[in-house]
Structure formats: structure tokens, C-alpha cells
KOLMIMAR-904259 format. One line per 10 residues: their letters; for each residue x, y, z of C-alpha. Coordinates in steps of 0.05 Angstrom, whole numbers, plus 5000, padded with zeros to 4 digits. Layout:
BEGIN
a	X:Y:Z | ...
END
This chain:
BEGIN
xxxxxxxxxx	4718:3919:4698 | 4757:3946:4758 | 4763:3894:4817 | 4752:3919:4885 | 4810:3887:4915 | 4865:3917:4958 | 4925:3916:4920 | 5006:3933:4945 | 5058:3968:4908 | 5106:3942:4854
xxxxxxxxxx	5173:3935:4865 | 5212:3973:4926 | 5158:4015:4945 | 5130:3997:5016 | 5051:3984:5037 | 5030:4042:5085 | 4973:4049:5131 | 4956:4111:5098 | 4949:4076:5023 | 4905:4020:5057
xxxxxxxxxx	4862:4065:5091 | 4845:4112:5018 | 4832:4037:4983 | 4786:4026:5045 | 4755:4104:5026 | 4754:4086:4959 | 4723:4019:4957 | 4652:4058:4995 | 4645:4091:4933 | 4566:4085:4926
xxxxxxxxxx	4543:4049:4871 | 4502:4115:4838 | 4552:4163:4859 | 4574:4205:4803 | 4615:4278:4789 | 4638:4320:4734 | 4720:4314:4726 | 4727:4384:4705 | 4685:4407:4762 | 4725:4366:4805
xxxxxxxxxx	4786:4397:4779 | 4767:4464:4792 | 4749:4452:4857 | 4817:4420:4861 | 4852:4480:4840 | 4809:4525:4893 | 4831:4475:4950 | 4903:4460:4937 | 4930:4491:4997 | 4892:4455:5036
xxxxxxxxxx	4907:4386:5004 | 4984:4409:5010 | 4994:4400:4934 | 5036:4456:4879 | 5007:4468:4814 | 5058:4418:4778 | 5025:4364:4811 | 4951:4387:4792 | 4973:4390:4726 | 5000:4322:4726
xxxxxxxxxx	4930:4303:4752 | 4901:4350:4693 | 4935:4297:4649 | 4905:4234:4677 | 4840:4264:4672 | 4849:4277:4602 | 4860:4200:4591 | 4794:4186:4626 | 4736:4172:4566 | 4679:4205:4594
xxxxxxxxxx	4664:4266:4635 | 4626:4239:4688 | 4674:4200:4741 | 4631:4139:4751 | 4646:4067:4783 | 4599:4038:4723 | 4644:4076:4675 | 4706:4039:4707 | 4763:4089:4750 | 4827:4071:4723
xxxxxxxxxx	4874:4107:4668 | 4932:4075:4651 | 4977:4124:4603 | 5055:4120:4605 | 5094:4162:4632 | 5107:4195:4556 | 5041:4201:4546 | 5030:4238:4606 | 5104:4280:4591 | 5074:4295:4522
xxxxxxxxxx	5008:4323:4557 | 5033:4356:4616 | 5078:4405:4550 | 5142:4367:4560 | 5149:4353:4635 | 5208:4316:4642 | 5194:4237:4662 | 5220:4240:4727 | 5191:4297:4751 | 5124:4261:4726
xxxxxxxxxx	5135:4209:4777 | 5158:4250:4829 | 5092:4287:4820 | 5048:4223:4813 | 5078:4203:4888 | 5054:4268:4910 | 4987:4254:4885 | 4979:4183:4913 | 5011:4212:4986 | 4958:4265:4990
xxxxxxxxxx	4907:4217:4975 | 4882:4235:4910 | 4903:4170:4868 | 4912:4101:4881 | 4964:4057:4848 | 4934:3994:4813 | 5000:3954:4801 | 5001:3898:4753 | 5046:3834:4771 | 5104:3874:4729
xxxxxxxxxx	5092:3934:4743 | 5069:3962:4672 | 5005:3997:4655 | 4968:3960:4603 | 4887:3934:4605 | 4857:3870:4587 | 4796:3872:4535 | 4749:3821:4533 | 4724:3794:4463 | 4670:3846:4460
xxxxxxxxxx	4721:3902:4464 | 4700:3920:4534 | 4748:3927:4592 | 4764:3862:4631 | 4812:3892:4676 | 4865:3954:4676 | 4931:3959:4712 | 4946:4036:4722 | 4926:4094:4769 | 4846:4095:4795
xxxxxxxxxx	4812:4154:4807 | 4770:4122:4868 | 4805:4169:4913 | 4768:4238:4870 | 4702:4211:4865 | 4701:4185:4944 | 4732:4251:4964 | 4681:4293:4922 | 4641:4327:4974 | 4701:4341:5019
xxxxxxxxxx	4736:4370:4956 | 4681:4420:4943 | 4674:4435:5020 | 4758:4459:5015 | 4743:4493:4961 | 4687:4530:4981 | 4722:4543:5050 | 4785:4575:5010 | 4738:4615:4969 | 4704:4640:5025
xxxxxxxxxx	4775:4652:5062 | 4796:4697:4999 | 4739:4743:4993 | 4753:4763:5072 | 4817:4772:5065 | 4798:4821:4998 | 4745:4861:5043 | 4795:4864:5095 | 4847:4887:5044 | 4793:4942:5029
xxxxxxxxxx	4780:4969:5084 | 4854:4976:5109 | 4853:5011:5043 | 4802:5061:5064 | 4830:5072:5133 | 4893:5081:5102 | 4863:5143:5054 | 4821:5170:5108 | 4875:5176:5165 | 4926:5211:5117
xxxxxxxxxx	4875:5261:5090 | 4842:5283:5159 | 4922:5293:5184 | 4943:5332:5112 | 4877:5370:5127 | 4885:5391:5202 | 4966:5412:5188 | 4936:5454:5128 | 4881:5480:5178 | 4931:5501:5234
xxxxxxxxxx	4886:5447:5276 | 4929:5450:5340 | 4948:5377:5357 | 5007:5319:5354 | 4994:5312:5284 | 5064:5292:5265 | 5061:5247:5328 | 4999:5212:5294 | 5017:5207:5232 | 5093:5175:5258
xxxxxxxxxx	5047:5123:5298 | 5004:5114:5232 | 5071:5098:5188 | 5096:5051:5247 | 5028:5000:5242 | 5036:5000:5166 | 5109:4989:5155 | 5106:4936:5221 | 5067:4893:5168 | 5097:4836:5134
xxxxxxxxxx	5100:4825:5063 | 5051:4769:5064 | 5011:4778:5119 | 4963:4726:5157 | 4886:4736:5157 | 4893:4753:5233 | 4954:4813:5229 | 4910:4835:5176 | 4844:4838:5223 | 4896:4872:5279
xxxxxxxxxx	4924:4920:5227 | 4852:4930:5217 | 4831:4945:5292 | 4886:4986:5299 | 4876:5035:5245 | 4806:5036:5267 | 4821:5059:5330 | 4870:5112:5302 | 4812:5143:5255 | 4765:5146:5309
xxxxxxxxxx	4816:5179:5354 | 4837:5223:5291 | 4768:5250:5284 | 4742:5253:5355 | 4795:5311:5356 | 4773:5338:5289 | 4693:5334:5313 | 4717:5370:5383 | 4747:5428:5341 | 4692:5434:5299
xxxxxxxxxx	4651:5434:5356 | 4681:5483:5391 | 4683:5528:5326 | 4607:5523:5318 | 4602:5556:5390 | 4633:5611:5377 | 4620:5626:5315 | 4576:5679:5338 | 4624:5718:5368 | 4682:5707:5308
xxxxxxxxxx	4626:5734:5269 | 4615:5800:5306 | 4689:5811:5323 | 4703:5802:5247 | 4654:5863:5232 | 4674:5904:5279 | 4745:5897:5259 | 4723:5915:5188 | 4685:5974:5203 | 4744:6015:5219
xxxxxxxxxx	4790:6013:5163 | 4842:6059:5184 | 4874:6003:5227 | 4911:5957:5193 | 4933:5920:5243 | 4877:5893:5277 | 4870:5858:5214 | 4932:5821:5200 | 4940:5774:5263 | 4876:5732:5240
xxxxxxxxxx	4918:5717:5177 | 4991:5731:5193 | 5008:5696:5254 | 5044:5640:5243 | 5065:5575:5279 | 5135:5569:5304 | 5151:5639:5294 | 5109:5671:5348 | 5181:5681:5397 | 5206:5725:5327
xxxxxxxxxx	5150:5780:5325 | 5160:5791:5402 | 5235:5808:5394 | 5225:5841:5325 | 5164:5879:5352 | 5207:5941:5361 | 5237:5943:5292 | 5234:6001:5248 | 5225:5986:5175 | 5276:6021:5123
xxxxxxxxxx	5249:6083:5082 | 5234:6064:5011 | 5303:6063:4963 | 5343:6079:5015 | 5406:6039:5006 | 5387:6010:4948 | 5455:6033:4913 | 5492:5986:4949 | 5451:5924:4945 | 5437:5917:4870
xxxxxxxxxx	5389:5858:4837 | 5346:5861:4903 | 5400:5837:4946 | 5388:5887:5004 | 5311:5870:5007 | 5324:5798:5012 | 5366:5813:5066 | 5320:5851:5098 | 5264:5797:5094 | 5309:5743:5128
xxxxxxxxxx	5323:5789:5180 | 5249:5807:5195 | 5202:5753:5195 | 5144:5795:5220 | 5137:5837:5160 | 5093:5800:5117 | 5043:5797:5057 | 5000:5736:5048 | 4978:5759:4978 | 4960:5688:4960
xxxxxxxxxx	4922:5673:5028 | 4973:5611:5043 | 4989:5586:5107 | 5043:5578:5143 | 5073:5520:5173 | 5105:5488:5240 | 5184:5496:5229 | 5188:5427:5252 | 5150:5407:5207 | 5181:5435:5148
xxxxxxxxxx	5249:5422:5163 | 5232:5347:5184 | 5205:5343:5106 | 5260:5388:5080 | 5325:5373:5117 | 5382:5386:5063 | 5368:5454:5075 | 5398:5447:5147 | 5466:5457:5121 | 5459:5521:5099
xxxxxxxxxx	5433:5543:5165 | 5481:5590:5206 | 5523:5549:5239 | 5496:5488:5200 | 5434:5494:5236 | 5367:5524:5235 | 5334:5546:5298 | 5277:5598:5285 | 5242:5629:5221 | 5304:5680:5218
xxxxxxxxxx	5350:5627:5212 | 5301:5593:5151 | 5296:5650:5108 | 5369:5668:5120 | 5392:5599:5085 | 5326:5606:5027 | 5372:5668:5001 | 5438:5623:5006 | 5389:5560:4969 | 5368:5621:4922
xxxxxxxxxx	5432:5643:4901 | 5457:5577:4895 | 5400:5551:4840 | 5402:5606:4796 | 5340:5636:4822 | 5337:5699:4805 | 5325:5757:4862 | 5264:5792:4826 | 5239:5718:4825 | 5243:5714:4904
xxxxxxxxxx	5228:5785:4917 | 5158:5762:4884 | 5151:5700:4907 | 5160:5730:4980 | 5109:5791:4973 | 5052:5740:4939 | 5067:5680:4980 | 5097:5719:5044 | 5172:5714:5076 | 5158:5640:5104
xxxxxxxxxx	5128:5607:5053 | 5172:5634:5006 | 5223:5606:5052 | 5191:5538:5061 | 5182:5529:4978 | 5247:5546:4970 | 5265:5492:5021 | 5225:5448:4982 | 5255:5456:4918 | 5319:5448:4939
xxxxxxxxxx	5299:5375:4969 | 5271:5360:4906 | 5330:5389:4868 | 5346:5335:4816 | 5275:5331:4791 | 5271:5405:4772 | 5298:5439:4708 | 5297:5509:4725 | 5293:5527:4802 | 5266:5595:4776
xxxxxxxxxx	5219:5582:4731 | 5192:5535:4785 | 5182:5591:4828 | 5151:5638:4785 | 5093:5583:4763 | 5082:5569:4840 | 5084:5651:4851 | 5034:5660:4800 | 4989:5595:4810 | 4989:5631:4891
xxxxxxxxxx	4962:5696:4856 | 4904:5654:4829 | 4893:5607:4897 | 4911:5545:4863 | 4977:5528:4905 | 4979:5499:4969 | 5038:5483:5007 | 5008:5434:5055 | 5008:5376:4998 | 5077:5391:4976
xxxxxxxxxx	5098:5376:5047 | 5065:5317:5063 | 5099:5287:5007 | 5167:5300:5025 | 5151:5280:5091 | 5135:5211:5056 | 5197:5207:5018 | 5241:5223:5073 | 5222:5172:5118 | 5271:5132:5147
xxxxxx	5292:5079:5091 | 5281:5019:5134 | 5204:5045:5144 | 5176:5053:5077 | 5130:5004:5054 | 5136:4988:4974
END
């Protein structure tokens, strides 16, 4: 049977302090004390970064195991295995000798074997003349079972160190969903607000995450996004409340608006008024719309409506009940139709729906196709999908056939414009700033 003496290395390798102190360990083994290997190992596997050992290693250790006789690690059972190194190549699927070795020293350095080194330095065992073990010159496995508690204890500490880090995962998950959709849903709702200002602040704390973050930037990206929900919806809850107290008064205005339906244009600011192009339908106030066909001769296809539309952004026809959009807004999600600007710029609604007939033209959109597009969808929207389509040029077949599905899914209330934007504002982030 194993002897409980200290024993020192073969050959060049040194005694250390630390190798005396796990033969100390190992020799307090009680004599009862008893643990499944397998069990062991698994715990193993859970606490290897806290025993500072790589999966080669472990299986190495998988190896030795496998030489052991029974499955209960036992003193009466005796702790050492003595395999060669090709046995343990052959069982570790070809590992190549030395790196056996090299893995074996990591083993005894973390504490996990012991060396048991015969007077030459071979592993071998003496039998006595009943066949039983007399002594064995090899590796023990002291170290595992006097560590067994402490093993399980890693384990369950890494376990338990996982599952936060999942729920914290999950919730930054949540956070993440709920602070884009309450910003996608006040820009659809016109909400006024810094809404592009929140959602640039919401980009910056998830792109300012590393790739492999620590359990504590995790809890701060956590707090963080917290606090920018709460924010995000304190505004949201004051604009709701706000709308609940006069709702009343909305209600009556609304009727007696209705009940005179000669006047038209009572009607349309509720639905027409736009953001960003308020400074337009002051200085176009005064303008005096063309009599029907009159001039038509000289503008065939359409040509001299379409004109006429991105000169006079306050005639307008939301057929399909869509809203408009902050100019900023769209051309920070569509820039590439900057260039076609006047001047290589774009400065009001005019200037938009000036370069939508240049972007027209120039994708084979046909003008009936606009003309449409513009009376469902009215002259800024039109304007802004056009925008839109250019940016997302080289993933479109057929500009106008585009069109005319979003024209008629409009008819219908199916197509919003809001969603389309928010995703281009998403792809055109600055390169640098998008997370993968």
C-alpha cells in the first residue's frame, strides 16, 4: 500500500515549499474520507479558472483518472496511478509526449497531483505474493481527495458567478429593447423631445462596452441603462399625462371643427403640420396654386407637377395618414441624398423634395409613380422614401416598383416610415460605434 512519507523529485527537478506543504495537505486525508472521481472531475471542470488550469491539462488529469480501478477515490483503495507517458498520449487521443509532461507539471504546480518518484525515476508497482499492491511509484491523487470540499466550494462559486452574469446579460437585453422602442415610438408620435440626443447617448453606453466584459461594467452598463429608461419614460408618462388633461377639450374642439364642413382648413393643421417645415408654410402662405392643365403641354410625363410639389411644400395630401418627420432626422439617416441638394446641400423641405425629383429621375422611377406616391403618402414623405431608397440603393431591384408597393401598402395603413428610419439611422452610424 501507499506509504505516507514525504518524498522529493527525481532527477533535476528542485524540492519546493509549495510541493511539501500539498504532501503535508495530503497526508490529513481522514481515514473514512471518500469521493466520486467523476464528480470530482466535474467539479474540476466548473472551477478551472479558479485553479488557473486550461482544458489540456484537465484532460491530462481525465487520463489518470481513467487508470484509477475504482470510482470512489479512497486512501483504503490506495491513491497512486502509475501509467507511462504513452499510455496517457494514447488516452488523452494522441497528445504528443511532451506536451503530456508539460501538462502533468501544471497539474502538480496547481496542487492537484503529487509526484511519487521511484529511486529511477520510472513508474512501475510492487505486488506482494497475494497479488495485492505493496507499493507504487507514479502520480497520487492525495492532492483531489484532500482538496474535495474546496473543489466543490469553486465550483459552486463559478456556477453561481455564471448564472449572474446570464441574468445580468438579460436584463441589459431588455433595457436594450425597451429604450429603442419607447424612442422609435415617441419620433413616430411627434413626442416633442431630444430624442435623437437620447438615443446618441444610448448608442455611446453600448458601443463603450468591451468585447468581454467584467461582471462589474456589466452591473454599470446595467445602472446606466436603467437610469436612461426611467428618464425615457418619465418624459413619455408626463406627455401622456398631460394628454389625459386635456382630452376634454381636444374632444370638443374636434366636434366643433367637424360640424362645419364647408371649412377645409380648420381641418388640415391637426394632420398636416409638419416638423421642420413650419418656416416653409409661412413664406409659401401667399402662394396661389396653378389652374388645372394649365401648362401641362410643356411639361409632359408629370414633369411640371413634380415641379410644382418641390416648390410648395404646404400643399399636401396625407391620404395614407403618415407622418412626417424632423429633417434632421431624415437626412442624418439618409445622407447620400445631400449631394443632390442645391448647392450640394439641403436646408429646408423645399430643398428635400427638389433633390427626391433629381433621386427620381435618376432610378428610373417613373413620374406617374411619384405623382402617386406624393398625393397618397404627401410631398414629404414621398420625399423622405425616396431618400430612403436611394440610401438603400444596392439592395433594391426596381426603385419603382418599390415605390408603388410602399404607395399602395400606405393606401391600406400598413406602411410606416418611422421603422424604415430608425434603421438607417442604425446602419449609418459612425463605423467605429457599431457594436457586432
Amino acid at each position: 500500500m501507499e506509504t505516507g512519507s514525504v518524498t522529493t523529485p527525481f532527477g533535476r527537478r528542485s524540492m519546493t515549499f509549495g510541493m511539501l506543504a500539498n504532501q503535508v495537505m495530503a497526508g490529513e486525508i481522514k481515514p473514512d474520507q471518500s469521493v466520486d472521481k467523476w464528480k470530482l472531475f466535474r467539479a474540476l471542470c466548473e472551477a478551472k479558472p479558479l485553479l488557473g488550469i486550461g482544458d489540456r491539462a484537465l484532460a491530462v488529469l481525465n487520463a489518470l483518472l481513467s487508470f484509477y480501478p475504482k470510482n470512489e477515490l479512497a486512501q483504503e483503495n490506495g491513491l497512486v496511478v502509475f501509467p507511462s507517458n504513452i499510455q496517457l498520449s494514447l488516452r488523452t487521443h494522441g497528445m504528443a509526449e511532451q506536451t503530456v509532461r508539460r501538462h502533468l507539471a501544471a497539474l502538480v504546480e496547481a496542487g492537484l497531483l503529487l509526484r511519487k518518484d521511484s529511486p529511477n525515476g520510472k513508474r512501475y508497482v510492487r505486488r506482494d505474493r497475494a497479488g495485492e499492491v505493496d507499493e507504487a511509484f507514479g502520480f497520487s491523487l492525495a492532492p483531489l481527495l484532500a482538496r474535495a470540499e474546496e473543489i466543490e466550494q469553486l465550483a459552486a462559486a463559478v456556477m453561481a458567478e455564471r448564472l449572474h452574469v446570464q441574468r445580468l446579460r438579460e436584463r441589459i437585453t431588455l433595457c436594450r429593447r425597451d429604450i429603442a422602442k419607447l424612442i422609435e415610438a415617441a419620433v413616430e408620435e411627434e413626442i416633442p423631445g431630444d430624442w435623437q440626443g437620447l438615443y446618441c447617448e444610448f448608442r455611446d453606453l453600448i458601443e463603450g462596452l468591451p468585447r468581454s466584459p467584467t461582471t462589474a461594467q456589466l452591473e454599470l452598463l446595467l445602472d446606466e441603462l436603467t437610469a436612461l429608461r426611467t428618464d425615457i419614460l418619465n418624459r413619455l408618462e408626463i406627455r401622456v399625462k398631460s394628454t389625459k388633461q386635456r382630452g376634454n377639450a381636444d374632444y370638443i374642439e374636434r366636434h366643433i371643427q367637424n360640424s362645419n364642413p364647408e371649412s377645409t382648413s380648420e381641418l388640415e393643421p391637426r394632420f398636416e403640420t409638419k416638423q421642420g417645415a413650419i418656416a416653409e408654410q409661412d413664406n409659401d402662405r401667399g402662394a396661389v396654386a396653378p389652374e388645372k392643365g394649365r401648362g401641362e403641354a410643356a411639361y409632359p410625363h408629370g414633369q411640371k407637377k413634380e415641379e410644382e410639389q418641390s416648390r410648395r411644400p404646404d400643399v399636401r395630401n396625407d391620404g395614407g395618414g403618415l407622418k412626417s418627420f424632423p429633417l434632421g432626422l431624415v437626412l442624418q439617416a439618409c445622407p447620400e441624398i445631400l449631394a443632390y441638394g442645391p448647392n450640394g446641400a439641403i436646408r429646408n423641405w423645399r430643398d428635400l423634395m427638389a433633390a427626391a425629383v433629381i433621386v427620381r429621375s435618376m432610378l428610373g422611377v417613373s413620374p406617374s409613380a411619384y405623382e402617386e406616391a406624393a398625393n397618397v403618402m404627401g410631398p414629404e414623405n414621398a420625399a423622405t422614401v425616396m431618400a430612403c431608397i436611394l440610401e438603400r440603393g444596392g439592395h433594391i431591384n426596381s426603385a419603382g416598383g418599390y415605390l408603388r408597393g410602399l404607395t399602395r401598402r400606405s393606401e391600406k395603413g400598413e406602411f410606416a416610415i418611422g421603422p424604415m428610419l430608425m434603421a438607417l439611422l442604425r446602419a449609418n452610424a459612425p463605423a467605429g460605434r457599431k457594436v457586432g
